[in-house]
mmCIF file of the N, C-alpha and C atoms, coordinates in Angstrom:
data_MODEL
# 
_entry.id   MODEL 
# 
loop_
_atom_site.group_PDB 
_atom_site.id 
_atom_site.type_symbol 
_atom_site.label_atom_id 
_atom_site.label_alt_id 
_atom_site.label_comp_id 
_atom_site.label_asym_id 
_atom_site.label_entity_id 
_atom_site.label_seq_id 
_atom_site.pdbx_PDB_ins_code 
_atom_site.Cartn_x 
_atom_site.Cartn_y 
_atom_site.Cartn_z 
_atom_site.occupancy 
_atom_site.B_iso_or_equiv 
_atom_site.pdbx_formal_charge 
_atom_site.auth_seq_id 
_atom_site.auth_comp_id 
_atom_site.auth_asym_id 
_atom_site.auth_atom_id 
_atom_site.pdbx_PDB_model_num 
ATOM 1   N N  . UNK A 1 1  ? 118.028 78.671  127.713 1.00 0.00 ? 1  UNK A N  1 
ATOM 2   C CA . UNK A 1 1  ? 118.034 78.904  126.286 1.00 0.00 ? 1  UNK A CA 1 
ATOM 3   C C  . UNK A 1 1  ? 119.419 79.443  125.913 1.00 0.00 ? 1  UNK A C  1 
ATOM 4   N N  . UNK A 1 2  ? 119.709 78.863  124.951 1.00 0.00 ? 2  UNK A N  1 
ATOM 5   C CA . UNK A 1 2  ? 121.321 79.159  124.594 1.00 0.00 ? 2  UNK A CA 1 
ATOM 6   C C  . UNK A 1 2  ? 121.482 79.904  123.690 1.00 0.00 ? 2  UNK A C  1 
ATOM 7   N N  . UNK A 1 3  ? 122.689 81.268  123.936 1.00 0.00 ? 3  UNK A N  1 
ATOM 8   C CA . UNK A 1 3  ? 122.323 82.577  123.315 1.00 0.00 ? 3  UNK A CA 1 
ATOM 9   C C  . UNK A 1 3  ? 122.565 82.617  121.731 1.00 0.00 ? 3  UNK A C  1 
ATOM 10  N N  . UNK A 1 4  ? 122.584 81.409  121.025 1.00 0.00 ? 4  UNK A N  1 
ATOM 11  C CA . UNK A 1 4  ? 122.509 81.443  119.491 1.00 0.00 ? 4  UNK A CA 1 
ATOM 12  C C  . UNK A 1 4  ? 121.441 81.070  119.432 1.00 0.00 ? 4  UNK A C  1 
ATOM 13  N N  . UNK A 1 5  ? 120.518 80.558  120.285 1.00 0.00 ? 5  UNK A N  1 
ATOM 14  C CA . UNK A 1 5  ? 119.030 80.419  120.023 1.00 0.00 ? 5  UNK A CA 1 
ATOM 15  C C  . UNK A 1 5  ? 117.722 81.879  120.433 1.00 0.00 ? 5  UNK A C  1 
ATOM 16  N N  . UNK A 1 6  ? 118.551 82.396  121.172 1.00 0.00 ? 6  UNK A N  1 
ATOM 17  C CA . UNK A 1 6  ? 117.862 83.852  121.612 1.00 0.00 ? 6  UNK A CA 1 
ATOM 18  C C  . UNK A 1 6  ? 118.255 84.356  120.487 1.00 0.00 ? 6  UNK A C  1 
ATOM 19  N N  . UNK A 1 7  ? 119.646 84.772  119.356 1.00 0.00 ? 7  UNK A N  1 
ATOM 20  C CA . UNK A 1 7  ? 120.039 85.098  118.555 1.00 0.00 ? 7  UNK A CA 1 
ATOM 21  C C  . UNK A 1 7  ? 118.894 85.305  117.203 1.00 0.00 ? 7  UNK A C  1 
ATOM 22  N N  . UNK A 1 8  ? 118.856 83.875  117.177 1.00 0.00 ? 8  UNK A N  1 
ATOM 23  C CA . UNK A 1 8  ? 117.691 83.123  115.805 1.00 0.00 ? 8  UNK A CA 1 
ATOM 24  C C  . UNK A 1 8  ? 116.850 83.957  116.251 1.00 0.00 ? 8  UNK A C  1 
ATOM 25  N N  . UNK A 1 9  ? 115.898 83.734  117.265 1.00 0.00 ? 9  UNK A N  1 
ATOM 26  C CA . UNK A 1 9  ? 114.464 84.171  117.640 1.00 0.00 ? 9  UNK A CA 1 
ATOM 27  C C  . UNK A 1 9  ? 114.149 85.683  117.677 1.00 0.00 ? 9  UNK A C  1 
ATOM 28  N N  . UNK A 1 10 ? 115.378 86.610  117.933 1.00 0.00 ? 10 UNK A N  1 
ATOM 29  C CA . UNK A 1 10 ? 115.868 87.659  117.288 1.00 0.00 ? 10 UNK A CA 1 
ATOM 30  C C  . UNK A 1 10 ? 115.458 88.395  116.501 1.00 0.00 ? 10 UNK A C  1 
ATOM 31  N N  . UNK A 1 11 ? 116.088 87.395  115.146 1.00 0.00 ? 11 UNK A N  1 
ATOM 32  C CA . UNK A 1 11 ? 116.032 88.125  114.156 1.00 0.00 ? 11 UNK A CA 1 
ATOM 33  C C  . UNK A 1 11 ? 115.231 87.123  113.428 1.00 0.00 ? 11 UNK A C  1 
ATOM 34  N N  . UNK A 1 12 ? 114.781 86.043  113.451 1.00 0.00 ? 12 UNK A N  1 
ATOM 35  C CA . UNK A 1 12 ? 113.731 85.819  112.822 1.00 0.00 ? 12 UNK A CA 1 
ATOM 36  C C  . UNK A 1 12 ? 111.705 86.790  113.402 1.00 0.00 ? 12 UNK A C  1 
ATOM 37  N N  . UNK A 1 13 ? 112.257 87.309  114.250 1.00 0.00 ? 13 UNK A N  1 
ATOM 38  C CA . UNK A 1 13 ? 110.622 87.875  114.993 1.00 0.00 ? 13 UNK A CA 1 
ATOM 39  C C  . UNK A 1 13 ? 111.001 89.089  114.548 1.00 0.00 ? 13 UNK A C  1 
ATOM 40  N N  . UNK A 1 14 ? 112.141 89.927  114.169 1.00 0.00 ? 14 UNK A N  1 
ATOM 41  C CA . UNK A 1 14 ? 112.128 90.952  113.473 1.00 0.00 ? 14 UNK A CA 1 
ATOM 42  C C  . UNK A 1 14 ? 111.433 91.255  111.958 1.00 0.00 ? 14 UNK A C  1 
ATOM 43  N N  . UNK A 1 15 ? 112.118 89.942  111.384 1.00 0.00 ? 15 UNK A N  1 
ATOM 44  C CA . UNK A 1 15 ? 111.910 89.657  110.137 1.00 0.00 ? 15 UNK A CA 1 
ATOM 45  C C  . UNK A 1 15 ? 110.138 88.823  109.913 1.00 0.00 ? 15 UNK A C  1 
ATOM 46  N N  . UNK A 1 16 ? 109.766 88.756  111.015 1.00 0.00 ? 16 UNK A N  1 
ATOM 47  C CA . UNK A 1 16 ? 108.348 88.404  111.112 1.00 0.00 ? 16 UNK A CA 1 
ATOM 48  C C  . UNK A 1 16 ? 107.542 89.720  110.521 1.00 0.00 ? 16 UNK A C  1 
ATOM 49  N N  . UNK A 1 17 ? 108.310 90.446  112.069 1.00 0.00 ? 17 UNK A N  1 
ATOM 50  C CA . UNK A 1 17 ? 107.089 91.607  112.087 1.00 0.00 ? 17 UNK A CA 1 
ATOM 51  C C  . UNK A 1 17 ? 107.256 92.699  111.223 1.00 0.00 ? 17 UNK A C  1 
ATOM 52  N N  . UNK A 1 18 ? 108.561 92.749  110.083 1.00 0.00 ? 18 UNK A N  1 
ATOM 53  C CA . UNK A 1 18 ? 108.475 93.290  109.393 1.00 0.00 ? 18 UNK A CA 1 
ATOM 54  C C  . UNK A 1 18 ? 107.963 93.027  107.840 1.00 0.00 ? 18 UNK A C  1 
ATOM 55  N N  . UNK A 1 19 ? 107.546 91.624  107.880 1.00 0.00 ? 19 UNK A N  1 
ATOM 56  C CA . UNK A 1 19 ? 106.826 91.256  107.128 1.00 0.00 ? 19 UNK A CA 1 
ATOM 57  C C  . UNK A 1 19 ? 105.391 91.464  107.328 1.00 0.00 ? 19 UNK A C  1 
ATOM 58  N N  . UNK A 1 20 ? 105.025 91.420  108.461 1.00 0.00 ? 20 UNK A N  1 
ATOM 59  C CA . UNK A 1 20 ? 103.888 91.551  108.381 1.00 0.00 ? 20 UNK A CA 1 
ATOM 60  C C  . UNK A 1 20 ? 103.463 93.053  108.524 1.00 0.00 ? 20 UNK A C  1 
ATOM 61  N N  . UNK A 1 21 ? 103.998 94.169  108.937 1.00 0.00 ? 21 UNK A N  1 
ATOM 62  C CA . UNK A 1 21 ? 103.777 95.419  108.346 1.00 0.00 ? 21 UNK A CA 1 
ATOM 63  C C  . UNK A 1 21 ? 103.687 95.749  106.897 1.00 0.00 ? 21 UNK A C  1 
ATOM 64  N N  . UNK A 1 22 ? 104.652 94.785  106.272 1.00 0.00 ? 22 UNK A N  1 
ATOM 65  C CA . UNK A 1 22 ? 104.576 95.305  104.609 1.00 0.00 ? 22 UNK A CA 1 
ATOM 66  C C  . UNK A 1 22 ? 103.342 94.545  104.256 1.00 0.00 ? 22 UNK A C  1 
ATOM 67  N N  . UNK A 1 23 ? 103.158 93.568  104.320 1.00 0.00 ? 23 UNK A N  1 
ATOM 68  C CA . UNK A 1 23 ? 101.838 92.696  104.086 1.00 0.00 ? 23 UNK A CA 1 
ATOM 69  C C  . UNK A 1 23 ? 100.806 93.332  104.570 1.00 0.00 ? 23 UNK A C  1 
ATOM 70  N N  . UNK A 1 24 ? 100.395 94.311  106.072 1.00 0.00 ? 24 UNK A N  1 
ATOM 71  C CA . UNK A 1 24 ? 99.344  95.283  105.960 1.00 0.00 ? 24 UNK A CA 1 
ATOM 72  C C  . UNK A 1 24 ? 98.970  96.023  105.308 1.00 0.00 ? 24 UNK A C  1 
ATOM 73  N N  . UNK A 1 25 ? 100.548 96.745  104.784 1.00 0.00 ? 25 UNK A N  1 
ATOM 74  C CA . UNK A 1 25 ? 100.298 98.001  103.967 1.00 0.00 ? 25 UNK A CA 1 
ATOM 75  C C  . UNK A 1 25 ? 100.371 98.086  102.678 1.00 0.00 ? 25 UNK A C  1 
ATOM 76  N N  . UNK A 1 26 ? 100.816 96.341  102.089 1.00 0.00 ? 26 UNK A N  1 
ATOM 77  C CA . UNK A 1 26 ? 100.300 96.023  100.573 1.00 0.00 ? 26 UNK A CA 1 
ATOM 78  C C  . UNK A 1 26 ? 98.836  95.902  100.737 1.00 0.00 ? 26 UNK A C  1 
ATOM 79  N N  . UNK A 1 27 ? 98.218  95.549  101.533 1.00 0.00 ? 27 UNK A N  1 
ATOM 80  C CA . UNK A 1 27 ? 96.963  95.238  101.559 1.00 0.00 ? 27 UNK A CA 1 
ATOM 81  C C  . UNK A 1 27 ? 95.603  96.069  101.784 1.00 0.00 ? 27 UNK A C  1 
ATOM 82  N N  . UNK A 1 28 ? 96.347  97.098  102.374 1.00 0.00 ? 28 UNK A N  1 
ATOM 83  C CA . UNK A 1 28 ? 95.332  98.550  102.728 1.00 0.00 ? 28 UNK A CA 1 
ATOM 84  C C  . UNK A 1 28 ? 95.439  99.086  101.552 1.00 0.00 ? 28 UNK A C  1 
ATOM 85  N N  . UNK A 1 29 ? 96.769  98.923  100.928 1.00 0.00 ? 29 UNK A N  1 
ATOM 86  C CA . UNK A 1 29 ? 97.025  100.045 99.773  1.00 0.00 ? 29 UNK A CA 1 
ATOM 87  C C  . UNK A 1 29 ? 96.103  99.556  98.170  1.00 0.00 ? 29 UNK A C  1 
ATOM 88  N N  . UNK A 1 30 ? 95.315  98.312  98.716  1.00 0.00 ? 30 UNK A N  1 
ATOM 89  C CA . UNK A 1 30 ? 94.584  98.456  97.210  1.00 0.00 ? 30 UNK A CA 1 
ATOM 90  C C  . UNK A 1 30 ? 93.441  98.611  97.655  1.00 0.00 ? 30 UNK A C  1 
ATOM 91  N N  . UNK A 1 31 ? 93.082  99.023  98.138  1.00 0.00 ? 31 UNK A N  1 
ATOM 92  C CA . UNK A 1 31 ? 91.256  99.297  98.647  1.00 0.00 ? 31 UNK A CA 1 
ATOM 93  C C  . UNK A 1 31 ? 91.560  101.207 98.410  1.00 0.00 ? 31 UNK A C  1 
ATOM 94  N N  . UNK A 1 32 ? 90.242  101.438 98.117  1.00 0.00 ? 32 UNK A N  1 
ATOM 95  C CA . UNK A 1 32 ? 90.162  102.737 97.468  1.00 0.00 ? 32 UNK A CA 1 
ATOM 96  C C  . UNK A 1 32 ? 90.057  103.786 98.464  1.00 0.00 ? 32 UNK A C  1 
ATOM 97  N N  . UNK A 1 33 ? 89.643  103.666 99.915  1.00 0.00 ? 33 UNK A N  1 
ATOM 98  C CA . UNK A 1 33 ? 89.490  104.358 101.261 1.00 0.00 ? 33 UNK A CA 1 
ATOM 99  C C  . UNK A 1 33 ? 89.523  103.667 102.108 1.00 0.00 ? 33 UNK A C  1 
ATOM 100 N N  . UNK A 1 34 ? 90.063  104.461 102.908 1.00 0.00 ? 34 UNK A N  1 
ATOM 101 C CA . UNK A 1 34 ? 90.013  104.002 104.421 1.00 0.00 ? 34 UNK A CA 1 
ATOM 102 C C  . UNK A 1 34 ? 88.925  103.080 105.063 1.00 0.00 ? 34 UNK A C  1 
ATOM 103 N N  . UNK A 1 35 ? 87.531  103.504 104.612 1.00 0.00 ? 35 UNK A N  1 
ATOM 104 C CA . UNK A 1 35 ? 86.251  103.110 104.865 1.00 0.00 ? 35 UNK A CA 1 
ATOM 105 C C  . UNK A 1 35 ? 85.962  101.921 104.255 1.00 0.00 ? 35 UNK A C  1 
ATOM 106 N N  . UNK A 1 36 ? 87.057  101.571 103.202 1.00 0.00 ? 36 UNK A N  1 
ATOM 107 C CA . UNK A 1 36 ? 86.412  100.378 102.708 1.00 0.00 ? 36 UNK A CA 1 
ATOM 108 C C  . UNK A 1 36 ? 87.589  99.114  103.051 1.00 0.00 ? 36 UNK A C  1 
ATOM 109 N N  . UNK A 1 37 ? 88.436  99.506  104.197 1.00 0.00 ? 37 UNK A N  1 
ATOM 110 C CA . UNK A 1 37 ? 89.806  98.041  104.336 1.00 0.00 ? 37 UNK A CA 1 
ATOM 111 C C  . UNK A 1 37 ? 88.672  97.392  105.441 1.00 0.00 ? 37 UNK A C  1 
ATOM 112 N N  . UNK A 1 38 ? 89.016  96.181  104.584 1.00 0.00 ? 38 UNK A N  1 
ATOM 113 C CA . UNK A 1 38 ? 88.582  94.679  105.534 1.00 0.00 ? 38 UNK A CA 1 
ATOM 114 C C  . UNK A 1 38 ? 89.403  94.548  106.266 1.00 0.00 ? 38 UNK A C  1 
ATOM 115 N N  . UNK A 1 39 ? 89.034  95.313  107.515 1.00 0.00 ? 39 UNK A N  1 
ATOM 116 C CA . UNK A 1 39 ? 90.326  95.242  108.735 1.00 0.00 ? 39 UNK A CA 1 
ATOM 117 C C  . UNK A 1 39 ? 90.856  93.683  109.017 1.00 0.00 ? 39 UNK A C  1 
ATOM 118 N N  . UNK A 1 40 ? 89.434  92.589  108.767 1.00 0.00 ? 40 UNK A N  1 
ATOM 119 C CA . UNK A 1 40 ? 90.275  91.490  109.338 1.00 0.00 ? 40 UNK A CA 1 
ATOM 120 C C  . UNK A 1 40 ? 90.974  90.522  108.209 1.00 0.00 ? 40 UNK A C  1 
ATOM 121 N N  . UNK A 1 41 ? 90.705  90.954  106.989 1.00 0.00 ? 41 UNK A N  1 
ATOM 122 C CA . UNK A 1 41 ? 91.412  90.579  106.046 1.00 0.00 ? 41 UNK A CA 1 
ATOM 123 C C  . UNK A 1 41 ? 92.671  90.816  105.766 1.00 0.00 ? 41 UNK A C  1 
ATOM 124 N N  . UNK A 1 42 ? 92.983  92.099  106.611 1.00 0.00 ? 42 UNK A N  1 
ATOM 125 C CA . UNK A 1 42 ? 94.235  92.889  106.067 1.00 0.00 ? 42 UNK A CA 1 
ATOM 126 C C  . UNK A 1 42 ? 95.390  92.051  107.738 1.00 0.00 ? 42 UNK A C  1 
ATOM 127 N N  . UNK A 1 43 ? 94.617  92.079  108.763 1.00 0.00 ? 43 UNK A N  1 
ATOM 128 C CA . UNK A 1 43 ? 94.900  91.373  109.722 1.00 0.00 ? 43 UNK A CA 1 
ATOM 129 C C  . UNK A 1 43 ? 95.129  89.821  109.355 1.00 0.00 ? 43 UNK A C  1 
ATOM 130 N N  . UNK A 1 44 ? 94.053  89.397  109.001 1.00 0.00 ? 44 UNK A N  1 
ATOM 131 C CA . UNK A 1 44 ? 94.679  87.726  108.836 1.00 0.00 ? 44 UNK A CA 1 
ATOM 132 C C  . UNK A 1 44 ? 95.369  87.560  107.452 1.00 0.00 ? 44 UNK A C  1 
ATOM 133 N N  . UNK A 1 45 ? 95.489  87.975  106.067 1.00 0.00 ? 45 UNK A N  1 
ATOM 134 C CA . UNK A 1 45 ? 96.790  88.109  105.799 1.00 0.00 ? 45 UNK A CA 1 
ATOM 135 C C  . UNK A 1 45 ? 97.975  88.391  106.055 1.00 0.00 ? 45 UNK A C  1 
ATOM 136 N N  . UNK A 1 46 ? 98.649  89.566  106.904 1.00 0.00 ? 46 UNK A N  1 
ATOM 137 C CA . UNK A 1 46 ? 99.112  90.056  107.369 1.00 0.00 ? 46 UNK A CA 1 
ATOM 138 C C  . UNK A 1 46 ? 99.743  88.872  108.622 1.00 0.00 ? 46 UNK A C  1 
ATOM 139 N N  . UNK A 1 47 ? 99.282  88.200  109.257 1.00 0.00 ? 47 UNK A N  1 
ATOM 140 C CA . UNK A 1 47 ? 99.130  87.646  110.425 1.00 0.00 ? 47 UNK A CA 1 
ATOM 141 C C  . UNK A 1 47 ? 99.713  85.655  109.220 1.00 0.00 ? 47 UNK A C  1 
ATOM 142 N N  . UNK A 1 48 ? 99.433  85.612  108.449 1.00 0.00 ? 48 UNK A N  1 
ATOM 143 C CA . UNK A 1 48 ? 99.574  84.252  107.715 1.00 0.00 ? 48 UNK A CA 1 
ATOM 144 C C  . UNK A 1 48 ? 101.585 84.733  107.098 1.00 0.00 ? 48 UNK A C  1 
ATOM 145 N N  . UNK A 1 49 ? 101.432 85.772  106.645 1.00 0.00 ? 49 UNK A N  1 
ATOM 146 C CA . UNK A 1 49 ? 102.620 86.311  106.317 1.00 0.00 ? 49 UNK A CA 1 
ATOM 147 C C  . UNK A 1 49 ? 103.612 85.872  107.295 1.00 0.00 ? 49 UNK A C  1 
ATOM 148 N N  . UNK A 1 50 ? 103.583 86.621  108.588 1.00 0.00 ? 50 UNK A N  1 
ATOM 149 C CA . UNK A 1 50 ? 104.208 86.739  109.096 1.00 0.00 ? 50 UNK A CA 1 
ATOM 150 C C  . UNK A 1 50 ? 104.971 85.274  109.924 1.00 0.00 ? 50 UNK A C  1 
ATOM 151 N N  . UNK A 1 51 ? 103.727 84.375  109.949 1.00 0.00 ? 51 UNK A N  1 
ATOM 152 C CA . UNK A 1 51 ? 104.349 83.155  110.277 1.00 0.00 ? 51 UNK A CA 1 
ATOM 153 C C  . UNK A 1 51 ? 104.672 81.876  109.032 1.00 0.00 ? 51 UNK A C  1 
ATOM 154 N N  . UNK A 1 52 ? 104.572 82.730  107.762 1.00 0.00 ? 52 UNK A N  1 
ATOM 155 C CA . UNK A 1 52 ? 105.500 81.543  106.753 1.00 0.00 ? 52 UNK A CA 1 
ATOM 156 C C  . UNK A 1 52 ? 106.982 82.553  106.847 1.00 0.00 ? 52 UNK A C  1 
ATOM 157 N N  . UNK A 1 53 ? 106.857 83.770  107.151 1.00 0.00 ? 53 UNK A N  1 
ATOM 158 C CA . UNK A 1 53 ? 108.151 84.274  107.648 1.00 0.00 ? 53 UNK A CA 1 
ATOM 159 C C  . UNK A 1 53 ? 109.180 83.319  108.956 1.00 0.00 ? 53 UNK A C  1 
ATOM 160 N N  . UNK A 1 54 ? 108.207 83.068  109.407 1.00 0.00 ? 54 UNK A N  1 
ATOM 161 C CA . UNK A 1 54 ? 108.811 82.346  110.770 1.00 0.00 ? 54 UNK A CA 1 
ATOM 162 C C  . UNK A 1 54 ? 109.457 81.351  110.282 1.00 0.00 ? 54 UNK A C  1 
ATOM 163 N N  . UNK A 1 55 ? 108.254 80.551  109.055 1.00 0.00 ? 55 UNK A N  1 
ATOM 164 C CA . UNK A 1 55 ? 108.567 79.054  108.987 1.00 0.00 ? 55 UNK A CA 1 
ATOM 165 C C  . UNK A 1 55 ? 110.092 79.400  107.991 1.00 0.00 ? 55 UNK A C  1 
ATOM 166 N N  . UNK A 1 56 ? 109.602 80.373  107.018 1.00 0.00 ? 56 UNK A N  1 
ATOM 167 C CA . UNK A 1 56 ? 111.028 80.166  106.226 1.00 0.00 ? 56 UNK A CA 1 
ATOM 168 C C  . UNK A 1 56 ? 112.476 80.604  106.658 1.00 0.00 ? 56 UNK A C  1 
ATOM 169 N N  . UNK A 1 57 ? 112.661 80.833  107.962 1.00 0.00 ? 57 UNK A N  1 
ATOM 170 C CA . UNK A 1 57 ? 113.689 81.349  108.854 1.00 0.00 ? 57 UNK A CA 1 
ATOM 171 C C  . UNK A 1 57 ? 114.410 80.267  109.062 1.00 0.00 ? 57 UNK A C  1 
ATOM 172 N N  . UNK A 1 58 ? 112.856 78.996  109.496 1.00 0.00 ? 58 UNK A N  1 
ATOM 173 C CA . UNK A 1 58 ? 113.783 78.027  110.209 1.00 0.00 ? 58 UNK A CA 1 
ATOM 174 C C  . UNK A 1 58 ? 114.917 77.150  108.861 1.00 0.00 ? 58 UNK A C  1 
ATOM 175 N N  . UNK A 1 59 ? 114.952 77.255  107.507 1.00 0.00 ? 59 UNK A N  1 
ATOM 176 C CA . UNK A 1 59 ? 116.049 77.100  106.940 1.00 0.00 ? 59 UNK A CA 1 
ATOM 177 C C  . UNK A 1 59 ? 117.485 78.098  106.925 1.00 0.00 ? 59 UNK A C  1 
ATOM 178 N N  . UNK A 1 60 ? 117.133 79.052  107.550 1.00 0.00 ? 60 UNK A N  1 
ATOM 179 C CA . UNK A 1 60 ? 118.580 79.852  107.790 1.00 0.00 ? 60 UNK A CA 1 
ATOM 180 C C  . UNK A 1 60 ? 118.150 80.839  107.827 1.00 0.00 ? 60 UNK A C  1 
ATOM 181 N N  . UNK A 1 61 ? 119.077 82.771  108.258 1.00 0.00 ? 61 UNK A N  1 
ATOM 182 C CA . UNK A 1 61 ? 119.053 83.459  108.504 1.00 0.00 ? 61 UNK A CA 1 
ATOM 183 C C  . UNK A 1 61 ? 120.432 84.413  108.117 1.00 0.00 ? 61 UNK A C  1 
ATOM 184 N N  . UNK A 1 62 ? 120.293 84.734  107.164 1.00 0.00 ? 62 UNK A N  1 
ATOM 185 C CA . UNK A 1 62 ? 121.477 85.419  106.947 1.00 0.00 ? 62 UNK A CA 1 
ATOM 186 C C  . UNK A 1 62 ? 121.667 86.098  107.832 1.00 0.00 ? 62 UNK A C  1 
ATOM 187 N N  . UNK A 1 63 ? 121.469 87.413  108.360 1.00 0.00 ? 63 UNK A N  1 
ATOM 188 C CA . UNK A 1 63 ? 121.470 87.900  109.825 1.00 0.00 ? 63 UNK A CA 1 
ATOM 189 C C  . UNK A 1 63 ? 122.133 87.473  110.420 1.00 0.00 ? 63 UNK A C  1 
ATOM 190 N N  . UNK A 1 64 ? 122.012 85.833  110.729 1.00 0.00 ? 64 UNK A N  1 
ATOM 191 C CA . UNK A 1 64 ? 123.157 85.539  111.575 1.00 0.00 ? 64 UNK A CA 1 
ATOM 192 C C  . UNK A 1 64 ? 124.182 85.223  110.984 1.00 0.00 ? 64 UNK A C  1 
ATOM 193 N N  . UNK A 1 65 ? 125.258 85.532  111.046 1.00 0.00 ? 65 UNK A N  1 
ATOM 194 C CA . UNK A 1 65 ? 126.406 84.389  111.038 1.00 0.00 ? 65 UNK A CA 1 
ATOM 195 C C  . UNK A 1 65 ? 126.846 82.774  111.129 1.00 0.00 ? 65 UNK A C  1 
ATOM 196 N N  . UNK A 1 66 ? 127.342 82.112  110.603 1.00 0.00 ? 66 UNK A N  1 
ATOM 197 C CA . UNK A 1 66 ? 127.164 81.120  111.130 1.00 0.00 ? 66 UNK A CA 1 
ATOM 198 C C  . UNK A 1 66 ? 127.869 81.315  112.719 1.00 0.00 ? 66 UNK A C  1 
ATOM 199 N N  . UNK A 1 67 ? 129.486 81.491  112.169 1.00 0.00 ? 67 UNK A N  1 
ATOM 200 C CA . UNK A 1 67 ? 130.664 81.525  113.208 1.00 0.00 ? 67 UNK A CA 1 
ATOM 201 C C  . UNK A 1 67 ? 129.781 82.476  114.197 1.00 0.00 ? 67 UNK A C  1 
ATOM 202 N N  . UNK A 1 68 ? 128.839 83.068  114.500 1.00 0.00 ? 68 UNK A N  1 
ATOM 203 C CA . UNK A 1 68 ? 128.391 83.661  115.681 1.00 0.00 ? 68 UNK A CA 1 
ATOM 204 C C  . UNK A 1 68 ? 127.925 82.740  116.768 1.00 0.00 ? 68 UNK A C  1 
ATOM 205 N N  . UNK A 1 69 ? 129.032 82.481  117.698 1.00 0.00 ? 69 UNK A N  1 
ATOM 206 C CA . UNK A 1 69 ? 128.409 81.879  118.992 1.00 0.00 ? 69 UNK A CA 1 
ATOM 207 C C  . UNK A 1 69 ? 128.771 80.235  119.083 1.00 0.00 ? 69 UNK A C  1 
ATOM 208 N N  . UNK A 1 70 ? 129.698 79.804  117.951 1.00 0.00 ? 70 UNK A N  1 
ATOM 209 C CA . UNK A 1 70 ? 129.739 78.410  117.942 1.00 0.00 ? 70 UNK A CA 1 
ATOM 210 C C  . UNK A 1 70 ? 129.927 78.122  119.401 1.00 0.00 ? 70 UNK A C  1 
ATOM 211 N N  . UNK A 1 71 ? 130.614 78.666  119.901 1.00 0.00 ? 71 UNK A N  1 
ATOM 212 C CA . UNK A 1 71 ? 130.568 78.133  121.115 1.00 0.00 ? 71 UNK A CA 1 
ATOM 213 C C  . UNK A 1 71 ? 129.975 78.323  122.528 1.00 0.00 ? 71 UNK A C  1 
ATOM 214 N N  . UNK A 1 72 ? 128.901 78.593  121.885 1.00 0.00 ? 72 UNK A N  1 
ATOM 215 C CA . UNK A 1 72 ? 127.770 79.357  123.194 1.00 0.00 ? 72 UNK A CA 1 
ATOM 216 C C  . UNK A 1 72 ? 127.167 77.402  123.541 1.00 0.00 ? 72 UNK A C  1 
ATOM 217 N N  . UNK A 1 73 ? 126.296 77.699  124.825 1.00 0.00 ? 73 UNK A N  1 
ATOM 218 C CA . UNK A 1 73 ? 125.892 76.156  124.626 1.00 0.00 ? 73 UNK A CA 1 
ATOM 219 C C  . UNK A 1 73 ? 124.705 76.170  124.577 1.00 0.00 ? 73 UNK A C  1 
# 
């Protein structure tokens, strides 16, 4: 694996999983108690988030640079 592709995978799985923390905690945060979050609702939103995060990476990544690594192979 060529290290502008370890690069991408990087910072797009950063930008995953920090989507999908905010997407938990938009989602806990409208239920009125603790007792009442649809754990697997807040999970499979949370979890759908995080991989249109993925998908919308694969058009670019500011994060990276382009000029980072042109010449890695």
């Amino acid at each position: 694996m060529s290290s502008k592709t370890k690069r991408w995978l990087k910072a797009a799985g950063i930008r995953a999983i920090k989507t999908f923390a905010q997407t938990a905690a938009a989602t806990i945060g409208v239920n009125a108690t603790i007792g009442a979050v649809n754990w697997i609702a807040v999970g499979s939103a949370a979890t759908v988030a995080a991989i249109l995060s993925m998908l919308t990476s694969l058009a670019g990544l500011p994060e990276i640079k382009e000029s980072e690594g042109e010449n890695d192979g």
